[in-house]
N, CA, C and O atoms as CSV, one atom per row, in Angstrom:
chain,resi,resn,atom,element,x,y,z
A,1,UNK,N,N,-21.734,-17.636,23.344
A,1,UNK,CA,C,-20.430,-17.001,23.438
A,1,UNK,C,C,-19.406,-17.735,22.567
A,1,UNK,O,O,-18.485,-17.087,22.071
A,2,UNK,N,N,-19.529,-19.184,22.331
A,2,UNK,CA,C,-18.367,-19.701,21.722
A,2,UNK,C,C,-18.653,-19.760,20.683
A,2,UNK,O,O,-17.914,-20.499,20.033
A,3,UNK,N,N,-19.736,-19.133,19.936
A,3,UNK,CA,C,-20.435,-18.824,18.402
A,3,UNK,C,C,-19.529,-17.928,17.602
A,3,UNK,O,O,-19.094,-17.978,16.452
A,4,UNK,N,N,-19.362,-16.873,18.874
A,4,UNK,CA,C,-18.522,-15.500,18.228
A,4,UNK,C,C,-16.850,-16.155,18.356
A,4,UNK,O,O,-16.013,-15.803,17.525
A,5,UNK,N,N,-16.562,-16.938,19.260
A,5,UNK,CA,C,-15.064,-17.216,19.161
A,5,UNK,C,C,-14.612,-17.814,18.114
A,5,UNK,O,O,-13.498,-17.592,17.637
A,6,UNK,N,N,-15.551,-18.736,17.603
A,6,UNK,CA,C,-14.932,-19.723,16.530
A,6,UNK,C,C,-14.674,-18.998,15.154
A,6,UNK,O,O,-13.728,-19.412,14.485
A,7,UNK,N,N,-15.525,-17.821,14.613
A,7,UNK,CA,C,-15.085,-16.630,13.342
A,7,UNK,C,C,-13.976,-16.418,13.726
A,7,UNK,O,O,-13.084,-17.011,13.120
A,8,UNK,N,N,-13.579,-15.492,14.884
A,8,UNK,CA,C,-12.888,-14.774,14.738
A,8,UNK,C,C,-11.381,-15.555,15.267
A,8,UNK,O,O,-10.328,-14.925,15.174
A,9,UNK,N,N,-11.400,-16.821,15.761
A,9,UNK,CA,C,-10.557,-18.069,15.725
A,9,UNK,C,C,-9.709,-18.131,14.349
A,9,UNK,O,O,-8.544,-18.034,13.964
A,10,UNK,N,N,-11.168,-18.382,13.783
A,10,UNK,CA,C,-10.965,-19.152,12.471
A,10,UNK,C,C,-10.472,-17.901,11.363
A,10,UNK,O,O,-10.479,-18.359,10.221
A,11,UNK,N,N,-10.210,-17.004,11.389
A,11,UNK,CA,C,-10.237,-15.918,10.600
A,11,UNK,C,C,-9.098,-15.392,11.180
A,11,UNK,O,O,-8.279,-14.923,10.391
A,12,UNK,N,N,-8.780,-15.343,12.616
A,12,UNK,CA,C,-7.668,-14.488,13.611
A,12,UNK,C,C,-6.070,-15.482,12.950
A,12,UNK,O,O,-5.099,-14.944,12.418
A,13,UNK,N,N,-6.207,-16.688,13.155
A,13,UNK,CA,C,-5.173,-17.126,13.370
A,13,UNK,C,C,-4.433,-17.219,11.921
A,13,UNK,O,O,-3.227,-16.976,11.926
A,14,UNK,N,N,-5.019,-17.532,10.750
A,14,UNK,CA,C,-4.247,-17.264,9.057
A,14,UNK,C,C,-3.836,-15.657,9.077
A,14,UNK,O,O,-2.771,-15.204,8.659
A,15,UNK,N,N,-4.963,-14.877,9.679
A,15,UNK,CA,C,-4.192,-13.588,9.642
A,15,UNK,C,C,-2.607,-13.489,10.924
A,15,UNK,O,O,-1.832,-12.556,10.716
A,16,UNK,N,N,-2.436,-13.998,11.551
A,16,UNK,CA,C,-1.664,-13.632,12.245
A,16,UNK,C,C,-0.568,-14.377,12.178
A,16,UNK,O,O,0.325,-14.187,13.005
A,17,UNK,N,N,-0.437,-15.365,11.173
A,17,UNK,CA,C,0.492,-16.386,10.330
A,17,UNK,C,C,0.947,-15.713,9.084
A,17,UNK,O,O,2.079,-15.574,8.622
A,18,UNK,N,N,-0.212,-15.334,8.658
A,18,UNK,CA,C,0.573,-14.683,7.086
A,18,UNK,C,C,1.083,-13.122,7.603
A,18,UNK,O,O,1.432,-12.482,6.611
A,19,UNK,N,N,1.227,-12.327,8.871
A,19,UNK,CA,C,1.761,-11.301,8.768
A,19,UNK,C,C,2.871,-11.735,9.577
A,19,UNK,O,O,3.754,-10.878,9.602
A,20,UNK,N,N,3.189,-12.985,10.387
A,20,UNK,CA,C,4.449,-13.295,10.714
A,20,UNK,C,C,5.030,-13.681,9.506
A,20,UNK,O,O,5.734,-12.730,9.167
A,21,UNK,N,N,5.125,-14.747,8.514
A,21,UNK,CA,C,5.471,-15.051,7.469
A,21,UNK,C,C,5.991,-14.132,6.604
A,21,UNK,O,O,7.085,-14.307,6.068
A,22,UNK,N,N,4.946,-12.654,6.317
A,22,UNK,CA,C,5.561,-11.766,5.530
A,22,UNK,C,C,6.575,-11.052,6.189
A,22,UNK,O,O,7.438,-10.510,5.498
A,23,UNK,N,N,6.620,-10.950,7.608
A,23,UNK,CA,C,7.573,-9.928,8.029
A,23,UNK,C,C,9.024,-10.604,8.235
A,23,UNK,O,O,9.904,-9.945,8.789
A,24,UNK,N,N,9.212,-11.578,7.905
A,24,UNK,CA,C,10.144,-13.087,8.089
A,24,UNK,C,C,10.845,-12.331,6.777
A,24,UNK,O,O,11.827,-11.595,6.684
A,25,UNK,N,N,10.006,-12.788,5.925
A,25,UNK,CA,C,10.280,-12.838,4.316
A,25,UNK,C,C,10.794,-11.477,3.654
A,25,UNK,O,O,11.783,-11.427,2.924
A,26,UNK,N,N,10.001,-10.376,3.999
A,26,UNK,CA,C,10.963,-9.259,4.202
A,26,UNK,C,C,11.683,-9.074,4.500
A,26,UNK,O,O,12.265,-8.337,3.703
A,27,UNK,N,N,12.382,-9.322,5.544
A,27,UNK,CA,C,13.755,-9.337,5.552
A,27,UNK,C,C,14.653,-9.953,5.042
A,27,UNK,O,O,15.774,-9.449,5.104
A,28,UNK,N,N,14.508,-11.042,4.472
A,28,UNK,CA,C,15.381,-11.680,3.442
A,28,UNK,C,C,15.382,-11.407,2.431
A,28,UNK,O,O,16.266,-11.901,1.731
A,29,UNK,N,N,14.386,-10.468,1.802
A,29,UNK,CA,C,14.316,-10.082,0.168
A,29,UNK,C,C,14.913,-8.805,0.668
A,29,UNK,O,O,15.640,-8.393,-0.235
A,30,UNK,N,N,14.941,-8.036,1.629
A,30,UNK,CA,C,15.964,-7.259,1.663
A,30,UNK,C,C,17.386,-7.241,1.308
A,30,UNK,O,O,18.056,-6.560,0.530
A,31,UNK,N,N,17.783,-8.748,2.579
A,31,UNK,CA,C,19.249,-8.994,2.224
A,31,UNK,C,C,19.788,-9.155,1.058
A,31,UNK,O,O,20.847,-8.603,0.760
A,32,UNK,N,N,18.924,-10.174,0.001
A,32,UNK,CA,C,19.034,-10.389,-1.240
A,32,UNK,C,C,18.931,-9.435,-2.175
A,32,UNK,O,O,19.368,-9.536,-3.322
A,33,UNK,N,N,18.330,-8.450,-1.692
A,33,UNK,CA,C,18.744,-7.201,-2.617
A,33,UNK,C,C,19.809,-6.577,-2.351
A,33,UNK,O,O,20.502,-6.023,-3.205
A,34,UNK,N,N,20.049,-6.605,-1.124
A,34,UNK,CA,C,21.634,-6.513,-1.089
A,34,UNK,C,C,22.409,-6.754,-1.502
A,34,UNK,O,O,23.252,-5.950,-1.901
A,35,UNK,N,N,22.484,-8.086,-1.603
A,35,UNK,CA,C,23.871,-9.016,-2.210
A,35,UNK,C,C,23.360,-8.663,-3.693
A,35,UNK,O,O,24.378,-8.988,-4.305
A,36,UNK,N,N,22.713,-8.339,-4.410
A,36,UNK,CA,C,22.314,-8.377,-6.063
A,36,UNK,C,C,22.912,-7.222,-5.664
A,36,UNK,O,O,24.092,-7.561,-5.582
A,37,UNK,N,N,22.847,-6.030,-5.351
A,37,UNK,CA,C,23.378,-4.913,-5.594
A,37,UNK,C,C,25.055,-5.042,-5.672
A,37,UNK,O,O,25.868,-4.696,-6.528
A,38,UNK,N,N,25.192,-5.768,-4.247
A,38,UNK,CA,C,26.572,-6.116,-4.347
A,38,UNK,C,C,27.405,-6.781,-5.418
A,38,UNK,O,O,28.576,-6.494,-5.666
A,39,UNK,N,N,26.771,-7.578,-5.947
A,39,UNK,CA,C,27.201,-8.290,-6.990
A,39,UNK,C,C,27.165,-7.948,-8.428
A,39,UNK,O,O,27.721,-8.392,-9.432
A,40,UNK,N,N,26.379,-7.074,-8.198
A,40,UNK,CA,C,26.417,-6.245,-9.310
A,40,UNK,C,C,26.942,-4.965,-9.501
A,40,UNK,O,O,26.783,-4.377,-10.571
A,41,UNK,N,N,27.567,-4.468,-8.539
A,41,UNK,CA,C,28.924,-3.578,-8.566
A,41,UNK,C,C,30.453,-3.947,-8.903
A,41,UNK,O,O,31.244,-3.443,-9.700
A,42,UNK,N,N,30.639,-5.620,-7.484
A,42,UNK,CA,C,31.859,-6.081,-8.164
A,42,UNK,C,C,31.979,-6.925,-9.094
A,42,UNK,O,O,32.927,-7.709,-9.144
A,43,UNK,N,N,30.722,-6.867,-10.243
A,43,UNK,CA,C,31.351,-7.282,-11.528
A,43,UNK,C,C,30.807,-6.109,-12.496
A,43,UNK,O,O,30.674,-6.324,-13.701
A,44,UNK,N,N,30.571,-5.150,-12.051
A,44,UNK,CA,C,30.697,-4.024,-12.805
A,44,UNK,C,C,32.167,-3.457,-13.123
A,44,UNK,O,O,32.609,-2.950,-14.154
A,45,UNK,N,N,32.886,-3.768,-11.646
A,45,UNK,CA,C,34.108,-3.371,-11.310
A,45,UNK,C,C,35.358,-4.130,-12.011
A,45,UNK,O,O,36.487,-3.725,-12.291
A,46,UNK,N,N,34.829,-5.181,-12.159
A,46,UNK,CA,C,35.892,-6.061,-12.923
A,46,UNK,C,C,35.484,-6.768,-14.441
A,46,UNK,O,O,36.336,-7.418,-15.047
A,47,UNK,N,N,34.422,-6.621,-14.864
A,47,UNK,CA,C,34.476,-6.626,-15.938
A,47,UNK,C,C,33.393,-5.433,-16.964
A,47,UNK,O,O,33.194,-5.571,-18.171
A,48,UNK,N,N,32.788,-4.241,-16.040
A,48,UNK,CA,C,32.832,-2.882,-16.479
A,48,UNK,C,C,33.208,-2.391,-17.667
A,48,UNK,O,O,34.381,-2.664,-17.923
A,49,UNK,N,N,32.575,-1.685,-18.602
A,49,UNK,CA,C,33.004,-1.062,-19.167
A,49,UNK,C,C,33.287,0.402,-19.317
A,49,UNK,O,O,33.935,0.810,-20.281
């Protein structure tokens, strides 16, 4: 029985790290596309042509 635990241990837990990690990280490359958008309006706005 502890034959089959140790794969799917060993295999379970990087997967369930790298999809916390990405869903972390997504949301901050969100925000940051935010603020680039933002920032790239108010200096469209003020130095615009």
């Amino acid at each position: 029985m502890e034959e089959l635990f140790t794969p799917i241990a060993n295999l379970g837990f990087p997967i369930v790290v790298s999809i916390y990690l990405l869903v972390r990280v997504e949301g901050k490359l969100g925000k940051l596309t935010d603020s680039i958008n933002e920032l790239s309006r108010v200096l469209s706005q003020n130095f615009g042509s």
